[in-house]
C-alpha positions in Angstrom: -16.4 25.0 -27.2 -14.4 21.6 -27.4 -16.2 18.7 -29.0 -15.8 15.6 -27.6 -13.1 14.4 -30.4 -11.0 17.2 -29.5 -11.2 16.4 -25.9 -10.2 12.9 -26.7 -7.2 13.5 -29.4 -6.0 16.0 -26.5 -5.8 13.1 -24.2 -4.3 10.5 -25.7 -1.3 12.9 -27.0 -0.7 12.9 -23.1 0.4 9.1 -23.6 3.2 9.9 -26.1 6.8 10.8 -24.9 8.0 14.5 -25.7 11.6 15.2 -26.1 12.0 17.7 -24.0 14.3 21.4 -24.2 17.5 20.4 -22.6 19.2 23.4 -23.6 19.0 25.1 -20.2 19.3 23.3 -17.1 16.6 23.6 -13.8 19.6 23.5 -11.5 21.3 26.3 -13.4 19.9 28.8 -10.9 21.8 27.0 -8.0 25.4 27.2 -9.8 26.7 26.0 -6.1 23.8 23.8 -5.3 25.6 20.8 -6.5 28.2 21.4 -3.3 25.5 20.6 -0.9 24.5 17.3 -1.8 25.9 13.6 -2.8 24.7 11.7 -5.6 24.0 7.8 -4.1 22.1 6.4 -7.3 18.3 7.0 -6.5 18.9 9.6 -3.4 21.1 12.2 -2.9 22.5 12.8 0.5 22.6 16.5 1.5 23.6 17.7 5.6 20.8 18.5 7.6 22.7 21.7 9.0 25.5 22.8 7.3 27.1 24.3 9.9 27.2 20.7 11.7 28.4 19.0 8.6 26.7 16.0 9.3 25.3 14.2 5.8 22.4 12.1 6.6 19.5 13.3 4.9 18.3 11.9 1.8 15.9 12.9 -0.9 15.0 11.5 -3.9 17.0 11.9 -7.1 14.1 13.4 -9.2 14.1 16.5 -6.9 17.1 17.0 -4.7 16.8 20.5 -4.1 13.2 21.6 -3.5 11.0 19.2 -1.6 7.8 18.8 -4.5 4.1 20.1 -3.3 2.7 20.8 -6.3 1.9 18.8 -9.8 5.4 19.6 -12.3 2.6 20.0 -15.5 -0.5 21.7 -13.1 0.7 23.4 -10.2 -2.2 25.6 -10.2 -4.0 22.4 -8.5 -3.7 22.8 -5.1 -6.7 21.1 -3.2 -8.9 18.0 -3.6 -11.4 20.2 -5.3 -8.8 21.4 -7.9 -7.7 17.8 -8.6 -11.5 17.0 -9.3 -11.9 19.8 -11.2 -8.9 19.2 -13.6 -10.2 15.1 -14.0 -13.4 16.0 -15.0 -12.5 18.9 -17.2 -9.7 16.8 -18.8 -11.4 13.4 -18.9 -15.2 14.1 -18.6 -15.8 11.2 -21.2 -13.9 8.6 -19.9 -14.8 6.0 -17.6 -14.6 7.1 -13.6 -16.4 4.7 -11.0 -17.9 1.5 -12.0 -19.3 -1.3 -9.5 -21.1 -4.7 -10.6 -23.5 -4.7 -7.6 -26.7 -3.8 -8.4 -29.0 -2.0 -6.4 -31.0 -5.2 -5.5 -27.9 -7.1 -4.4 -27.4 -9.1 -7.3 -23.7 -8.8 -9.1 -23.2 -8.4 -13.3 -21.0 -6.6 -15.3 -19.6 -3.4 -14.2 -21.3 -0.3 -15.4 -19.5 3.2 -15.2 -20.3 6.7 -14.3 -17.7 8.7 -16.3 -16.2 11.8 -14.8 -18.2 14.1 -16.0 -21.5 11.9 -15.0 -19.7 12.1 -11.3 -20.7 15.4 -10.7 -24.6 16.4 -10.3 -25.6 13.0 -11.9 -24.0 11.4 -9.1 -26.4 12.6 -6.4 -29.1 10.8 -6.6 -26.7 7.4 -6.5 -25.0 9.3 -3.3 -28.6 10.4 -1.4 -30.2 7.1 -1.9 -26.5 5.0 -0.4 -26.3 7.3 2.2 -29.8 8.0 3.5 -29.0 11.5 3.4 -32.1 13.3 5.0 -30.9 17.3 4.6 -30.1 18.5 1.5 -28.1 21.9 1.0 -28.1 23.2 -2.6 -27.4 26.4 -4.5 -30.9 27.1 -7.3 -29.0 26.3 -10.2 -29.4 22.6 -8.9 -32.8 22.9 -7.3 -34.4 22.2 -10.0 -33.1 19.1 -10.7 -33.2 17.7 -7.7 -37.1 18.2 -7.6 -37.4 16.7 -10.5 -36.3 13.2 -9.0 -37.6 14.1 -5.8 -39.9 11.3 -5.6 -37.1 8.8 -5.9 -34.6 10.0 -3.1 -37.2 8.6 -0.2 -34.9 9.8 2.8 -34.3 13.6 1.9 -36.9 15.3 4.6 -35.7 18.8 4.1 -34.1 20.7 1.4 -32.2 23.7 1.7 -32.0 26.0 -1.5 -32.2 29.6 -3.1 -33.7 31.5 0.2 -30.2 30.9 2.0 -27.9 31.5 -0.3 -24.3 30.9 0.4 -21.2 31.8 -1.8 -19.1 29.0 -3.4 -16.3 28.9 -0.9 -13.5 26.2 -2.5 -10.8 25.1 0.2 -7.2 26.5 0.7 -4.4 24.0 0.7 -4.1 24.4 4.6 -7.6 23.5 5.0 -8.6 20.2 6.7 -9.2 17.7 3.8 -9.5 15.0 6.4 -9.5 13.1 9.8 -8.1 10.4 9.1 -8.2 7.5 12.2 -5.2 5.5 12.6 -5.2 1.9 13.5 -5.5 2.4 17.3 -3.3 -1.2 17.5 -2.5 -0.6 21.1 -5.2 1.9 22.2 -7.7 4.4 21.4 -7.8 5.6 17.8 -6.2 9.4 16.8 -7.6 11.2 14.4 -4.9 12.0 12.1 -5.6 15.8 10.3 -4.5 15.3 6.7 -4.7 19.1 4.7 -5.7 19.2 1.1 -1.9 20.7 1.0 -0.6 17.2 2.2 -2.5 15.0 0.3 -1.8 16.8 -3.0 2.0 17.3 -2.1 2.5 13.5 -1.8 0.7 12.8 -4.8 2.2 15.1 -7.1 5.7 13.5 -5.7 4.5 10.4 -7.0 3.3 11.6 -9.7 7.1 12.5 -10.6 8.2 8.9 -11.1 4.6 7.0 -11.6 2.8 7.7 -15.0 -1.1 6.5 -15.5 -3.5 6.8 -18.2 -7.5 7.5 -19.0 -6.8 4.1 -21.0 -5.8 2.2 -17.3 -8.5 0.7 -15.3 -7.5 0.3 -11.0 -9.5 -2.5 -8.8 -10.2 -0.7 -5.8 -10.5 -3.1 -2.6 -9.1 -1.4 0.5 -11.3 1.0 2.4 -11.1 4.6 2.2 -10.3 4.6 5.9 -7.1 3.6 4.5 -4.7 6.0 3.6 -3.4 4.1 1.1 -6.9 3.9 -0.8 -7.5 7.8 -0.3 -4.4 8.8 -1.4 -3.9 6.7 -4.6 -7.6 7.5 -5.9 -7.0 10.8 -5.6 -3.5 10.6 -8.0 -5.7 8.1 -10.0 -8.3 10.6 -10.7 -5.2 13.4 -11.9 -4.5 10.7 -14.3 -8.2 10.0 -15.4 -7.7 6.4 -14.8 -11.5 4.6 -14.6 -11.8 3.0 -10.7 -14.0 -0.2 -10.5 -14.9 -0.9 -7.1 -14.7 -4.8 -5.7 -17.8 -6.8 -4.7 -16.4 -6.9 -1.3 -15.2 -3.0 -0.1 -17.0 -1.0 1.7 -15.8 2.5 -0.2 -19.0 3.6 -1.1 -20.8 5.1 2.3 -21.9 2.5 4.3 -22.1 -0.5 2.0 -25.5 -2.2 2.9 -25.6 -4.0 0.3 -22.4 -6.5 0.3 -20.9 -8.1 2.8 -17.0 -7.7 3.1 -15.4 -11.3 1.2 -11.8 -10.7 0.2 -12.1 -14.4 -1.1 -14.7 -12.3 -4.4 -11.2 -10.4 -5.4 -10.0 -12.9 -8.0 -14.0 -13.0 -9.5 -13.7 -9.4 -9.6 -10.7 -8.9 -11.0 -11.4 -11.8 -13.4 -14.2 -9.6 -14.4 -13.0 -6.0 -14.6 -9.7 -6.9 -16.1 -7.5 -4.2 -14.4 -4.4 -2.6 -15.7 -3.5 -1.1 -12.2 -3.3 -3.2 -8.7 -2.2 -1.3 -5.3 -2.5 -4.3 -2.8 -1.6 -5.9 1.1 1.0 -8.4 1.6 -1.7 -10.6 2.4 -3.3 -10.5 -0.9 0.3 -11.5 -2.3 0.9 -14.0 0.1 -2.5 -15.7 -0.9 -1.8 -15.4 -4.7 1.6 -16.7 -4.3 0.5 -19.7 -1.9 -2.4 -21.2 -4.6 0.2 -20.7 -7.8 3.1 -22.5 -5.9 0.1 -24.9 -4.5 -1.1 -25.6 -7.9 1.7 -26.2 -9.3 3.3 -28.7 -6.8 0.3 -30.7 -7.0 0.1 -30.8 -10.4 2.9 -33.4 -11.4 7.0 -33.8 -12.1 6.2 -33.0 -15.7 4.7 -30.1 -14.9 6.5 -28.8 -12.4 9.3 -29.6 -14.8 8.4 -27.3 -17.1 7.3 -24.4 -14.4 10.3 -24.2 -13.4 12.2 -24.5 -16.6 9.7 -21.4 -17.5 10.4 -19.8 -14.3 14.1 -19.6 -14.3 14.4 -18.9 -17.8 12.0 -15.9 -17.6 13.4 -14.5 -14.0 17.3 -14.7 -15.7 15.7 -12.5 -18.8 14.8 -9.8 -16.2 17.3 -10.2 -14.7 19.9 -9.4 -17.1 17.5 -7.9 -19.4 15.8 -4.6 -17.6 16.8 -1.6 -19.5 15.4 1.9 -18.5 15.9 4.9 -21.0 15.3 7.9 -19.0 14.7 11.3 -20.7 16.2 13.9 -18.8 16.0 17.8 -18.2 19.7 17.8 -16.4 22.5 15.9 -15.1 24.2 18.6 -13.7 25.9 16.8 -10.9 24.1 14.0 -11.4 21.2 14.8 -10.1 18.2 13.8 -11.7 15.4 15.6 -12.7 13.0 13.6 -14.8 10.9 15.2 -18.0 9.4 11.6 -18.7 10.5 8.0 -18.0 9.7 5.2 -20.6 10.6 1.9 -18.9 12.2 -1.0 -21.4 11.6 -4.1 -19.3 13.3 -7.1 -21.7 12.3 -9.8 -19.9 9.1 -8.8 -19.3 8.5 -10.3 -23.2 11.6 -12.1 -23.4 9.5 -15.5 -24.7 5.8 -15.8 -26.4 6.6 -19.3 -25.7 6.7 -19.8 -22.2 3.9 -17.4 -21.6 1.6 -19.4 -23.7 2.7 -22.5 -22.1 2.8 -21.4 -18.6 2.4 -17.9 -17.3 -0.5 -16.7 -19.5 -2.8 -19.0 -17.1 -1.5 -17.6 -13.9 -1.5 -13.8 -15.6 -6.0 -14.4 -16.0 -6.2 -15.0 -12.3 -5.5 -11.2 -12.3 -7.8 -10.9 -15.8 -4.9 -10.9 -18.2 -4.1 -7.4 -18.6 -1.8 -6.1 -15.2 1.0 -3.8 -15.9 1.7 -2.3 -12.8 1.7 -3.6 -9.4 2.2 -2.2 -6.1 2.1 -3.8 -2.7 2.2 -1.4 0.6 1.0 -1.4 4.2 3.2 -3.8 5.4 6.6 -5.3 4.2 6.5 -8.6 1.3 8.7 -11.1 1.7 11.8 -10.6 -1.1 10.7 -14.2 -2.3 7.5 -13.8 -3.4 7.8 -10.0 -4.7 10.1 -11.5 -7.1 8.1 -14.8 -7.5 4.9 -12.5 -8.7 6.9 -10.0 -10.7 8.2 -13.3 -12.9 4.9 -14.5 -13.2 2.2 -12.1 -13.7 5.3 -10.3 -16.3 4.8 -6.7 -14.8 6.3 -3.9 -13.1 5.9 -5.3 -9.4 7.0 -2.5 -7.0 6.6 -2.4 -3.0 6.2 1.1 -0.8 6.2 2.7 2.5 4.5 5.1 4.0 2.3 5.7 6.7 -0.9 8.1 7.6 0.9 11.0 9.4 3.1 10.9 6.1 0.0 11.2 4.0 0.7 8.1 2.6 3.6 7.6 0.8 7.5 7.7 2.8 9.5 5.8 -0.2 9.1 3.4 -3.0 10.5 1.6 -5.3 11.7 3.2 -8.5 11.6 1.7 -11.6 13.9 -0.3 -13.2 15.6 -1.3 -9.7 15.5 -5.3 -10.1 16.4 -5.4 -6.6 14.1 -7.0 -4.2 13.8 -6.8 0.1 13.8 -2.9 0.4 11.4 -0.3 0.1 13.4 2.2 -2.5 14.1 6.1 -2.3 11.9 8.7 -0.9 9.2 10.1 -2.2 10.0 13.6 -4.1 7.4 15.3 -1.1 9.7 14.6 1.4 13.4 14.2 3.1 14.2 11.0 5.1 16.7 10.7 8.3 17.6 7.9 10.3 18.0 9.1 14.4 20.4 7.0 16.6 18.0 4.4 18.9 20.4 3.2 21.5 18.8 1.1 23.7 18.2 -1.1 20.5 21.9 -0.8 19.2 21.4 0.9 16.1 23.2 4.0 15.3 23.0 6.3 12.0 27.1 5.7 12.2 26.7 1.7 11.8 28.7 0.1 9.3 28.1 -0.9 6.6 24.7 0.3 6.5 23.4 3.8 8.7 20.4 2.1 10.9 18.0 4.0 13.2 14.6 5.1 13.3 13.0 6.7 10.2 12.0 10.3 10.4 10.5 12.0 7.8 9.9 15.7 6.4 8.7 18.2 4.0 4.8 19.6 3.3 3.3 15.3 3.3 3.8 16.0 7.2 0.0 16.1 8.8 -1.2 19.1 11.0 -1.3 16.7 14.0 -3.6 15.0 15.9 -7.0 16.3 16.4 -7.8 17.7 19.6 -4.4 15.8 20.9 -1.7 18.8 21.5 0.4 15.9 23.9 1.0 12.9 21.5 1.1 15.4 18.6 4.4 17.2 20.3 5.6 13.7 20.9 5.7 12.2 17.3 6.7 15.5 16.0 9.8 17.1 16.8 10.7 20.6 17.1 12.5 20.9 14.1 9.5 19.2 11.9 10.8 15.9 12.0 7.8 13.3 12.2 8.9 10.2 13.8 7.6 7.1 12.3 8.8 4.1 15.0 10.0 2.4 12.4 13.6 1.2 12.0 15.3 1.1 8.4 18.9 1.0 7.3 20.6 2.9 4.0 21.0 0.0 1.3 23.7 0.8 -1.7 22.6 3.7 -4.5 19.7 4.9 -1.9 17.5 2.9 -1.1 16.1 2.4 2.8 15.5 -1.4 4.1 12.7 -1.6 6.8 14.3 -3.9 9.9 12.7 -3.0 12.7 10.5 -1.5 15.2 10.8 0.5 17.9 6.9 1.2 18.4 5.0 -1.6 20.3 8.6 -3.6 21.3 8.3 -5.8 24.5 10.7 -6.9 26.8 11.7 -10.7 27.7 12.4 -12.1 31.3 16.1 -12.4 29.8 16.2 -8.8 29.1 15.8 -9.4 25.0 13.6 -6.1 23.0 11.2 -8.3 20.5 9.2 -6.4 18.3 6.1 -8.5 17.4 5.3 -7.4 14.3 8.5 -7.9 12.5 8.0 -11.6 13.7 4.6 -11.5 12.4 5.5 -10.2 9.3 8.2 -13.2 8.9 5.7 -15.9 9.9 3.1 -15.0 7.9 5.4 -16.6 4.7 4.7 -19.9 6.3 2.3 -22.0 4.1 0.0 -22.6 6.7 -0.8 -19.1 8.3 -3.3 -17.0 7.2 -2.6 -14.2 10.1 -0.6 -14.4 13.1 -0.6 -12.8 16.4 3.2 -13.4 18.0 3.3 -12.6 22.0 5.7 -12.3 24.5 5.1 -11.7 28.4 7.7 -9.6 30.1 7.6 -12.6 32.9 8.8 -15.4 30.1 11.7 -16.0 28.6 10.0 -17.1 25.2 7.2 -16.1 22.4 3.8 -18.0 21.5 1.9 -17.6 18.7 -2.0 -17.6 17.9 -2.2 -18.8 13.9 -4.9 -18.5 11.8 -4.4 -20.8 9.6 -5.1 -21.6 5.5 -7.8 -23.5 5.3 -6.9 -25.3 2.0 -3.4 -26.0 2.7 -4.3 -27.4 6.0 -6.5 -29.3 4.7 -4.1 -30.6 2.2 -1.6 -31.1 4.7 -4.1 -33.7 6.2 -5.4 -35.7 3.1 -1.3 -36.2 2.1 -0.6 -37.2 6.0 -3.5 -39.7 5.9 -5.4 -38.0 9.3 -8.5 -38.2 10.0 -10.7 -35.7 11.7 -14.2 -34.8 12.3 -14.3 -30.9 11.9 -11.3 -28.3 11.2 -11.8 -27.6 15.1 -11.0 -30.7 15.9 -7.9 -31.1 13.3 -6.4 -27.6 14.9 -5.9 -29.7 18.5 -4.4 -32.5 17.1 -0.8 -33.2 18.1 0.5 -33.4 15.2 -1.1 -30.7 12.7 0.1 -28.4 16.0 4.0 -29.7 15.7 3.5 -29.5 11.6 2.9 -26.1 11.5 5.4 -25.1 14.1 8.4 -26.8 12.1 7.5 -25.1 9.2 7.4 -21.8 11.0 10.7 -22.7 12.3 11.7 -22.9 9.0 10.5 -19.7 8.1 12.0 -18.0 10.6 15.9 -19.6 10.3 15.5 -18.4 6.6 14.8 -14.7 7.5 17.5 -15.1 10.3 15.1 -14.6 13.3 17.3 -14.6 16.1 16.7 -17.6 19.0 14.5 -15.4 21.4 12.2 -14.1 18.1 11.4 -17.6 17.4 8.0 -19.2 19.2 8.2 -22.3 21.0 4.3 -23.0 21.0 1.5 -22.3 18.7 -2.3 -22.6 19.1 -4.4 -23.2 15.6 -7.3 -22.0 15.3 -9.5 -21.8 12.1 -11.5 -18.7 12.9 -9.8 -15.7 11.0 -8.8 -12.0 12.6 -11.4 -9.4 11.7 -13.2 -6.1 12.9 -16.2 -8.1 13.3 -14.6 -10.4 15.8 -12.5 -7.3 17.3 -9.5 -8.1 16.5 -8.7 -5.9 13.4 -8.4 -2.3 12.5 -10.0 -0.8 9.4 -6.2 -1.0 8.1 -6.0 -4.6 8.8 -4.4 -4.4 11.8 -4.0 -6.5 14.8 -5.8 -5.3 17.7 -3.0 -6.4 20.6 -4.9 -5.8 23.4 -7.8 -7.3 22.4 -6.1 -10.0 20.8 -4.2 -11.0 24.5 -7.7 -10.9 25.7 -9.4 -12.8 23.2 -6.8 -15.6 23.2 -6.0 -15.3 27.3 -6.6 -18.7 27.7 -4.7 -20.3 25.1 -1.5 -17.7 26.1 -2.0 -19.3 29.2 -2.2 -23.0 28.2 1.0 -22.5 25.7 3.1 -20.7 28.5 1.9 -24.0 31.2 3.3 -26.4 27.9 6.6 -25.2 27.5 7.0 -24.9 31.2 6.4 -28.4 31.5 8.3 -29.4 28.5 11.4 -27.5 29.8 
């Protein structure tokens, strides 16, 4: 049997490089594959029927001919279970799950539960959170359980050796989960996600993302989020150690804490993560208190920010230098063996980061390598902004539940910023002509249309919902995601649009509100936006939640005077204040003159679930929300009436 040195050495040779056997080639096989598809930097273009010789199907460079669904180094993992399995007979010493919540309420230090401790140690934890009250167990664990019988409280019957039942481990086609989507404009569908799907799109990502038992991950977003579920599951391949925020609700029921997204920086301040996968929001925040801290803070200062700034942002930019290892060129497609990333600007001055960035880098506990943002599109600016700042790999995504998870990303070494990279290696990507919106997969200079995507990260449908499953899948297996995207240079798709939950103006104008929102939400005074548009109206209104501290700033430099936030929020002018600086935010993004609001209403209270107005994936509720805010709608649309 292993000791636990050898387990360990055998890990941490996984962090070194291995040049790997080029002299034969993996598309040597396929000596005419390399007819069949065009190299365009990170994709490759191949025809979706050759007979129709039509090329608009991309795939990803690291695997243009075979769509991935299983791990390159393990593809005898083929489930959740066997993922588990591998992490805990790989990394069963290193740290897994840690929290800093006590059982009593009270927040400390984290303490871990390593991966091995995650299995039959873990169950008294999980009884106790989840007031389980029936327990089914085979004997080998009977015995243990009765030994801390007395401390499990909730458990009323047990079920053990007088039924026994084989060990029956899921088949990839098995249902690994229902996963609910947003339900934005209606009723919730459960989404069914296989174990096949979920391990598909992680081993894809695992092509071009590397992690290690060494990295620690902040985990914030609920498991009802795809997002979450998919990347601890990749996270646990990897043996990377998960500390769970004061503020998430991932472990059953959370009874203990309530939801604060404002105890993220105290967390991460505390757990010092390698690893972030975060919301626009979150970014949006950071990048509002480092650009509000530092314009407040003096010209001297600001002087030398921005000396800092624009000498460390040129670095990157002229500076980012990928070596890639390969197994082939042939044709030049790439199939990657290992990537080590060179990023010189990334280091390119001790100075400067002592002087200036080192500060900002501890409001994310010092130690960040790798960022990722997904969920929602970031604006250009502030991707770029952070990736200077915080001196890490800053990469954004795409994806969506039905997709299980991930569509595209960014790839490394791409300093480009305002897209959302190639596809995943799970799965192809097409863009389908939508012609009552004028886009067309023929446009020049840039194919547009909606983005369909396919391979096995596809989901089995929608549970016990044959009709809406028939109508987001097509007949030939493309699922339609109502999103609109365009073809950038060297492969990489550009989110613009959407076709899903668009609206119709008196003049005849398609608006779709959430590419609005997602525009005015760079504004320094919204916190969350809800943009709408009645079909009877010739204009859009806006309900803004707004940043408290900025607003508040806003005030103190304009000299007003007010008795309550409430109060402030129907004042004149903090109303016409925040509307020109939307204004502003809009002209820079090019909204065109019928996307732009012409009245806002300010109100401090923010969107939640608690209030209704939220999804688990952060959401807006639209119909709620036009029935929440019915009367301010109303009061905006009687304003510019008058006004006009």
């Amino acid at each position: 049997m292993e000791s636990k040195s050898q387990r360990r050495i055998q890990v941490i040779q996984k962090h070194f490089l291995h040049e790997p056997d080029t002299s034969s080639s993996v598309l040597r096989p396929y000596q005419t594959a390399g007819e069949y598809f065009l190299e365009q930097g990170y994709s490759v273009v191949l025809p979706e029927k050759l007979q129709t010789g039509k090329w608009n199907v991309y795939r990803s460079a690291f695997s243009p001919l075979k769509l991935v669904s299983r791990y390159r180094d393990h593809p005898e993992i083929a489930t959740l279970h066997d993922n588990f399995v591998h992490a805990v007979e790989t990394y069963g010493d290193y740290k897994y799950l840690g929290t800093r919540v006590g059982v009593d309420g009270t927040v400390g230090e984290y303490k871990w539960m390593t991966y091995r401790e995650a299995g039959p140690d873990a169950v008294k934890f999980i009884v106790n959170h989840a007031d389980v009250q029936v327990v089914f167990c085979v004997p080998q664990t009977l015995k243990d359980l009765l030994s801390y019988l007395s401390e499990v409280p909730s458990v009323r019957l047990i079920v053990g050796q007088e039924y026994p039942k084989p060990f029956c481990p899921p088949k990839p086609e098995n249902i690994a989960t229902l996963c609910y989507t947003s339900g934005t404009t209606g009723k919730p569908k459960g989404a069914v996600v296989s174990h096949g799907n979920l391990i598909a799109n992680n081993a894809g990502q695992a092509m071009r993302m590397k992690f290690y038992p060494s990295d620690i991950y902040i985990s914030y977003l609920p498991l009802a989020h795809i997002f979450e579920r998919s990347t601890q599951v990749m996270l646990a391949y990897f043996g990377v150690g998960i500390g769970f925020g004061q503020g998430v609700s991932n472990l059953p029921y959370n009874k203990v804490v309530k939801k604060d997204s404002l105890k993220l920086m105290d967390d991460m301040v505390s757990l010092r993560p390698t690893v972030f996968f975060g919301v626009p929001r979150v970014f949006n925040r950071l990048y509002a208190s480092i650009t509000g801290a530092v314009q407040s803070s003096g010209v001297l200062r600001q002087r030398l920010f921005n000396a800092a700034y624009d000498a460390k942002r040129q670095a990157i930019l002229d500076g980012i230098v990928v070596k890639l290892i390969l197994i082939s060129t042939h044709y030049h497609a790439l199939s990657f063996e290992s990537v080590e990333i060179v990023v010189a600007g990334m280091n390119s001055s001790a100075m400067w980061d002592t002087l200036v960035f080192n500060k900002i880098k501890g409001m994310l506990g010092g130690r960040v390598r790798f960022i990722l943002s997904a969920a929602s599109p970031l604006s250009p600016d502030v991707l770029e902004f952070l990736r200077v700042c915080f001196g890490c790999v800053f990469l954004e995504g795409y994806g969506m539940t039905e997709n299980s998870c991930v569509i595209s990303n960014m790839d490394f070494g791409d300093n480009l910023c305002g897209h959302v990279g190639s596809p995943c290696p799970a799965c192809e990507i097409k863009l389908v002509d939508v012609p009552e919106m004028d886009y067309t997969s023929a446009d020049q200079p840039h194919p547009r249309g909606e983005i369909c995507t396919r391979g096995p990260t596809v989901f089995q449908g929608y549970y016990k919902d044959e009709v809406q499953t028939r109508e987001i899948i097509d007949e030939d297996g493309w699922l339609h995601t109502g999103d609109i995207g365009l073809w950038l240079p060297e492969g990489r798709l550009k989110i613009i649009d959407r076709k899903k939950n668009i609206f119709k103006l008196s003049q005849g104008e398609y608006v779709a509100a959430e590419k609005i929102e997602n525009v005015y939400v760079n504004s320094k005074f919204v916190a969350q936006c809800f943009v709408y548009g009645d079909s009877l109206k010739s204009s859009l209104v806006a309900i803004v939640s707004l940043d408290q501290d900025v607003f508040k700033a806003w005030a103190a430099a304009e000299g007003i005077k007010y008795k309550d936030l409430k109060q402030l929020c129907n004042d004149l002018r903090a109303r016409a204040a925040v509307l020109a600086d939307m204004t502003q935010v809009a002209k820079k993004a090019q909204l065109r003159g019928f996307e732009c609001v012409k009245a806002v209403t300010l109100v401090v209270e923010p969107f939640t679930m608690e209030n209704g107005l939220l999804t688990p994936t952060f959401k807006i509720k639209r119909p709620q929300a036009k029935a929440y805010f019915s009367k301010a709608i109303a009061s905006m649309y009687t304003e510019i009436s008058k006004s006009s």
